[in-house]
C-alpha positions in Angstrom: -64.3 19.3 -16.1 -63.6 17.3 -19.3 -66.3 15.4 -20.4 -66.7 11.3 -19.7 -66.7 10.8 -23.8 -63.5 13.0 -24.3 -61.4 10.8 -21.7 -63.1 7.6 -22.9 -61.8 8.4 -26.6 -58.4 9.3 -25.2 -57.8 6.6 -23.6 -58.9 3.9 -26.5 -57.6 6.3 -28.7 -56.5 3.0 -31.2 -59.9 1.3 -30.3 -61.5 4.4 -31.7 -59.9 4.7 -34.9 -59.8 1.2 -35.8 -64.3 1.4 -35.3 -64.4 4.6 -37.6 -61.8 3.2 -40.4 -63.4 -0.4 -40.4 -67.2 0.8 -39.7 -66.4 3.3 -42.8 -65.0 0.4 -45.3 -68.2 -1.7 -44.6 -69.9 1.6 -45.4 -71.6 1.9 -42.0 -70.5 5.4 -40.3 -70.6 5.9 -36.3 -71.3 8.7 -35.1 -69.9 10.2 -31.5 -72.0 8.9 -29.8 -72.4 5.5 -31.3 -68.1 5.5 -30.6 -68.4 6.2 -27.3 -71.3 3.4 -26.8 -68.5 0.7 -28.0 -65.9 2.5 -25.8 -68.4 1.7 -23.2 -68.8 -2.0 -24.1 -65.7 -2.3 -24.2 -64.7 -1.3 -21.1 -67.5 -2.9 -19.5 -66.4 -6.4 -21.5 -63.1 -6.1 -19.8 -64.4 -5.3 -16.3 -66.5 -8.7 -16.4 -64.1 -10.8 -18.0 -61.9 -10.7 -14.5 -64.2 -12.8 -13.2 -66.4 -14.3 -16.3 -65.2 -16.2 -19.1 -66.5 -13.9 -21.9 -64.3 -13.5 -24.3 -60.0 -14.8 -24.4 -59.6 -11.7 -26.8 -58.9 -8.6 -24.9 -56.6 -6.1 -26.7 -57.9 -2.6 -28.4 -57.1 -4.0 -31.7 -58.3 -7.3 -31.9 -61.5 -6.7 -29.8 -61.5 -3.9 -31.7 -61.4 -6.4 -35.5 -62.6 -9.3 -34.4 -65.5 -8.9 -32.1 -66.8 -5.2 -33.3 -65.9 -5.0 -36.9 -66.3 -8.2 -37.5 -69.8 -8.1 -36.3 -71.0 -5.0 -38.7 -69.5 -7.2 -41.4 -72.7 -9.6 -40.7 -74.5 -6.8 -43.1 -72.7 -8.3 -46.0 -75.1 -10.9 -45.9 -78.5 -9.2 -45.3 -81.1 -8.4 -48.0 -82.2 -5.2 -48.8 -84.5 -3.5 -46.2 -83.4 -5.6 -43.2 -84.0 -2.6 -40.9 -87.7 -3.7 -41.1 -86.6 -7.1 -40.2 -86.6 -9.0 -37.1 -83.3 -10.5 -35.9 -82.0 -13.5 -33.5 -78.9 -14.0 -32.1 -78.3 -17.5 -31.2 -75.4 -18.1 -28.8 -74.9 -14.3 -28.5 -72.2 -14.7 -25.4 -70.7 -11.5 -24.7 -73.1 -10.1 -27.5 -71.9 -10.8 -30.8 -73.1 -10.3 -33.0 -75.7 -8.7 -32.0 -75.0 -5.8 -29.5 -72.8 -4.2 -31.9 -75.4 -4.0 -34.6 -77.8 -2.7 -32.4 -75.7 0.2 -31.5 -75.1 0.8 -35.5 -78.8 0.2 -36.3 -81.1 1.8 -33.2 -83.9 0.7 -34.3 -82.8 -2.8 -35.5 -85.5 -5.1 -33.6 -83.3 -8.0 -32.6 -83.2 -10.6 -29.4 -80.3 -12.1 -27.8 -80.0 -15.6 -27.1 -77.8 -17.2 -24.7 -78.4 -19.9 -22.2 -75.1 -19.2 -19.6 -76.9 -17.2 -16.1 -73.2 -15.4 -16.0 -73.5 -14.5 -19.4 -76.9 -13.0 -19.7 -76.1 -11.6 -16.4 -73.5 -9.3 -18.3 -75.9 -8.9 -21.2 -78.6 -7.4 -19.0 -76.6 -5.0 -17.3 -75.1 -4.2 -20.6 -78.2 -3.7 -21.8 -79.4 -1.1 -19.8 -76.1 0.3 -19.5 -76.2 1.6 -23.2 -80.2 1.6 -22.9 -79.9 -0.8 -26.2 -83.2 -2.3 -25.7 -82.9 -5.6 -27.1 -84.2 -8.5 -25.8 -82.5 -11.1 -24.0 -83.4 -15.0 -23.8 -82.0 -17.5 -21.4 -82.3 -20.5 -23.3 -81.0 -22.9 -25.7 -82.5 -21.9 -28.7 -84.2 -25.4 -30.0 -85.7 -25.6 -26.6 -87.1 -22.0 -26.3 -88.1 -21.9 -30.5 -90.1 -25.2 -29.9 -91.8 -23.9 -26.5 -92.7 -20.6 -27.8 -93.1 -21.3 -31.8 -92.0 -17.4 -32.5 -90.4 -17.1 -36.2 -87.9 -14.5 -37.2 -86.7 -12.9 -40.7 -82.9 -13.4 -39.9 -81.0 -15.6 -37.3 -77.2 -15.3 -36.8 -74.7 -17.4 -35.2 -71.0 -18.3 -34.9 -69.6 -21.7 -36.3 -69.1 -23.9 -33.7 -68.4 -27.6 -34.6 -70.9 -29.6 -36.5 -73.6 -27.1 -37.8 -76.6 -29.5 -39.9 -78.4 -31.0 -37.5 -78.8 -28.0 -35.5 -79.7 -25.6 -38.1 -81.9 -28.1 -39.3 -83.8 -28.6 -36.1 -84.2 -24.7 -36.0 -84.7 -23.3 -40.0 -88.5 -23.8 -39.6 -88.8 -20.9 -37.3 -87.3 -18.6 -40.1 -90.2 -16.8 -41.6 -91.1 -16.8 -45.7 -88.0 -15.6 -47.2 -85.9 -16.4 -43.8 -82.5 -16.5 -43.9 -80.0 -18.3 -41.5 -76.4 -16.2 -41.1 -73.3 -18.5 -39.7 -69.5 -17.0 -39.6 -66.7 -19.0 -39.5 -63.1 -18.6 -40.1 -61.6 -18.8 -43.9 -62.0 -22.9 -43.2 -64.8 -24.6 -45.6 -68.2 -24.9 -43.9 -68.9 -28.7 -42.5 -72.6 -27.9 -43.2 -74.5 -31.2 -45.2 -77.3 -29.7 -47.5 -79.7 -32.8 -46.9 -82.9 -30.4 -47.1 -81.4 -29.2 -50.7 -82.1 -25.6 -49.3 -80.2 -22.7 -51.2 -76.8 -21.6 -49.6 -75.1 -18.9 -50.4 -71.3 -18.8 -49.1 -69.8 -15.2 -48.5 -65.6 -15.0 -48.1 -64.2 -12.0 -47.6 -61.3 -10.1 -45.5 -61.9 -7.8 -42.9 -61.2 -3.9 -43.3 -57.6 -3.0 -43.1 -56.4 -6.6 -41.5 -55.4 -10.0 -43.3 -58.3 -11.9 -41.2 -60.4 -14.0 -43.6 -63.7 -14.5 -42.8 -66.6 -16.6 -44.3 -70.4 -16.2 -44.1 -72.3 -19.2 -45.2 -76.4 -17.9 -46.2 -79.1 -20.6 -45.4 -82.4 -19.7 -47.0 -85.5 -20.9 -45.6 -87.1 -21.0 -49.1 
């Protein structure tokens, strides 16, 4: 019999060596099993997406750079020991960016949030699926931070819209020396700086593709 991993690599042969050149460039090697955990995902992505709205990008290589890849890249905008750090995910969907970092960092202590049922549905299963452990949250994230007043060191999202009243609403759960991460496309930032917090804004291009990517850094202090 030939193991489950061989045919899974096999098959996404393209998939896989996209993850190892990209996950090399941003300096964060997989190893076998940590490939085979993505082949998983990704698999299991395209299995719900008949009959979820997940994601509208299905193909090896652009799941493959925009949703993987592009999620390690989030690193590029952590500090120094952020494996002691405690991460959240706001509007985590399908799981970026978090479930990808949690399968490159293990031990990475970091909580999804997403308030769809469907969506959670397939993050749970997911979940224990690749035995990721994270924890996942069913709620819109100023509603849950304000009920349960926890703080974290990083939170993470994805540009969508108008960002500064939002982020404002939720930068006073960061803890001391928080930091807010938000990707967007190569397109400036419509983010308004009324709180005169330091930004940082991050462009770069994603391994071995022309995609331009930008990560703007909100600092709590």
């Amino acid at each position: 019999n030939v193991p489950r991993g061989t045919l899974l690599f096999g098959r996404k042969k393209l998939l896989n060596e996209l993850l190892i050149r990209g996950s090399n460039a941003l300096g964060i090697p997989l190893s076998d099993h940590q490939l085979l955990q993505f082949m998983e995902y990704y698999a299991f992505l395209l299995f719900w997406n008949k009959s979820v709205n997940l994601t509208t990008i299905t193909g090896e290589e652009e799941v493959a750079q925009k949703h993987f890849i592009d999620s390690l890249a989030y690193t590029k905008a952590f500090p120094l020991g952020y494996l002691n750090l405690k991460f959240l995910d706001i509007g985590s969907g399908a799981g970026f960016p978090g479930v990808p970092l949690k399968i490159a960092f293990p031990y990475l202590d970091i909580s999804l949030m997403e308030p769809s049922f469907k969506r959670t549905s397939f993050l749970h299963l997911l979940n224990s699926k690749l035995n990721l452990n994270v924890r996942i949250i069913e709620k819109k994230a100023e509603v849950w931070l304000e009920e349960e007043r926890e703080t974290f060191d990083i939170m993470m999202m994805r540009a969508v819209g108008h960002i500064d009243s939002f982020v404002n609403k939720i930068l006073g759960y960061l803890n001391r020396n928080g930091r807010m991460i938000i990707s967007s496309g190569p397109r400036p930032f419509d983010f308004k700086n009324n709180g005169q917090r330091r930004i940082e804004t991050f462009s770069y291009t994603l391994p071995f593709t022309t995609i331009q990517r930008s990560l703007l850094i909100i600092h709590r202090d």
